[in-house]
N, C-alpha and C positions, 0 to 999 in steps of 0.2 A: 401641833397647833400651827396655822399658816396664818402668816401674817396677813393683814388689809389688801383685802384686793383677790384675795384666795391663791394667789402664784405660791406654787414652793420656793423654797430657799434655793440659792443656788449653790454649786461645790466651785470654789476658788478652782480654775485651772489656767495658772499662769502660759501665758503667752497662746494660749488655745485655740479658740473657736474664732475669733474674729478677724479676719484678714486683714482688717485697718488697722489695729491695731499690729498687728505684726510687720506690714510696711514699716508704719512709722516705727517701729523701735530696731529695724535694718538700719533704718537713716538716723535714727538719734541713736546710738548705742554708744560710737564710736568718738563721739563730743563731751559724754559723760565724765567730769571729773571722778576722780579714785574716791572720792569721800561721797559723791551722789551713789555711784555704784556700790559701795558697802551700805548706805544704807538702805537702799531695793534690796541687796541681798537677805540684810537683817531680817528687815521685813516679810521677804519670802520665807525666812526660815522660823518667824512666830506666826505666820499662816500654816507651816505643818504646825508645827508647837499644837497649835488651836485648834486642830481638826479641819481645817479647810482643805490642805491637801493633802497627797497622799504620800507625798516624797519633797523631801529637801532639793529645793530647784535652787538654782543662781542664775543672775542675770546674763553670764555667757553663756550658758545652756541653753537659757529661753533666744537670744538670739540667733545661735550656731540653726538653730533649730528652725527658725523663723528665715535665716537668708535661705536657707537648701530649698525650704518650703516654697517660698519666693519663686526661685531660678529653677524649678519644676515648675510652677504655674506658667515660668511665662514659656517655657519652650514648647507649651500648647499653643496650637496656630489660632485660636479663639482670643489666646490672651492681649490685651489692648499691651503689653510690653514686647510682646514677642516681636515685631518689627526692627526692635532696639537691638539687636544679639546678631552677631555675624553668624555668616551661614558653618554650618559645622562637619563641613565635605571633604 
């Protein structure tokens, strides 16, 4: 059955598909108090519980994840940050 609108459902994949979102949580990860960050983690882990995901993720997972991601996009000479990064000669 598909909801209104006829779109499928989507499958939860934490820190995924969207690049905005990955920046920002490079930049805010690091600011998180210990009690914000357990409960993201919680969360993430009644997202598997519930069938959204496929794997028990944590919120330094999704970031480790997301800064490599980052610092590969910008060392592409297209990327609007690659300017920023000393030469590596």
């Amino acid at each position: 059955m598909l909801p209104v609108g006829g779109a499928a459902p989507r499958t939860f994949v934490p820190g995924g598909k969207d690049p905005r979102a990955a920046t920002a949580l490079c930049g805010v990860f690091f600011f998180l108090p210990a009690e914000v960050n357990g409960q993201i983690n919680s969360f993430l882990k009644r997202a598997h519980k519930y069938g959204f995901s496929n794997k028990i993720h944590s919120l330094a997972e999704i970031t480790k994840e997301a800064v490599e991601t980052l610092f590969f996009k910008m060392k592409c000479n297209q990327h609007c940050l690659n300017h920023t990064q000393s030469p590596l000669s």
